[in-house]
N, C-alpha and C positions, 0 to 999 in steps of 0.2 A: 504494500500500500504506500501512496505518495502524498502527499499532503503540499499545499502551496496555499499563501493566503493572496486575497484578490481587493484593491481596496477598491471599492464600489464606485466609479466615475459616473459622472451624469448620464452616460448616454447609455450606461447598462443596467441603471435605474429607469430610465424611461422606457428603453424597448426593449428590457427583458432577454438579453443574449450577454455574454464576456467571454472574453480571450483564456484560452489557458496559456500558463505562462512555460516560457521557452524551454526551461529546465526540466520542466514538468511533460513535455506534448507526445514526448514517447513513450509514456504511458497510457496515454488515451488508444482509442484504435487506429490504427494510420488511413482510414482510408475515411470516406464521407458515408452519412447514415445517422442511424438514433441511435442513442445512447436514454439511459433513464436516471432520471435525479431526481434525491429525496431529500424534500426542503426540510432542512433542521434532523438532527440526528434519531429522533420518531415523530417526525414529519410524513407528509405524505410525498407517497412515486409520482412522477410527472414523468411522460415523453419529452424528450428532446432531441433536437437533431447538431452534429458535428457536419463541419463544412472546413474545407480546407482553401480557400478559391478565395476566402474573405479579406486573409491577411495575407502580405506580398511574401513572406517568405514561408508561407504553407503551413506556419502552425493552424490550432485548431481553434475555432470557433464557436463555442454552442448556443444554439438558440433554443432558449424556452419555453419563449412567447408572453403571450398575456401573464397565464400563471407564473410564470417566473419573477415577470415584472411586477405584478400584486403582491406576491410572497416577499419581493425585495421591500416593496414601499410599506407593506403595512410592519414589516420585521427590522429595518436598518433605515440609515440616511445618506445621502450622498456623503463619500469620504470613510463611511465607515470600513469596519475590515468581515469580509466572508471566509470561513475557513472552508477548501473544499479538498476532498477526501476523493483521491481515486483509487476507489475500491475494486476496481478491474477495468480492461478497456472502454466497457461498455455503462460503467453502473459508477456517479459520482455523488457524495452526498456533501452536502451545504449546507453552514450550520457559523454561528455568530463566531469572529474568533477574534483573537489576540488583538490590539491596537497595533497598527504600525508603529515602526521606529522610527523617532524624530532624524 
């Protein structure tokens, strides 16, 4: 399992998708498709889909959509930090974490 935290920019608060980050994207699956996230550690499963096409140098992208975007706005704030757990290629969980370092 991998663990990276995300700190929550505006524009993945408003439309419900974010970047996995670099260190972390070959753990995700390499190719494009769904994958499923469970908001908050017994939260509920949501579909999602991975895209690689989004970012120029082919990391991975997930989008969640509405659900995702509700689950951010009514659980955090812009800036805040998301702990996300990749729990296998396909299965990521999200869940409130650590404050970034100044």
């Amino acid at each position: 399992m991998q663990t990276f935290h995300l700190t929550l920019q505006p524009t993945y608060y408003r439309r419900g998708f974010f970047n996995v980050a670099v260190a972390c994207d070959h753990h995700l699956r390499p190719d494009e498709g769904p994958v499923l996230l469970k908001l908050g550690r017994h939260g509920v499963d949501i579909e999602a889909r991975v895209t690689r096409r989004a970012n120029r140098n082919g990391t991975a992208r997930v989008y969640g959509g509405a659900r995702l975007r509700d689950w951010f706005q009514r659980s955090f704030a812009v800036g805040d930090t998301v702990e996300i757990d990749l729990q296998s290629p396909d299965w990521l969980v999200l869940e409130a974490g650590a404050p970034a370092a100044a």
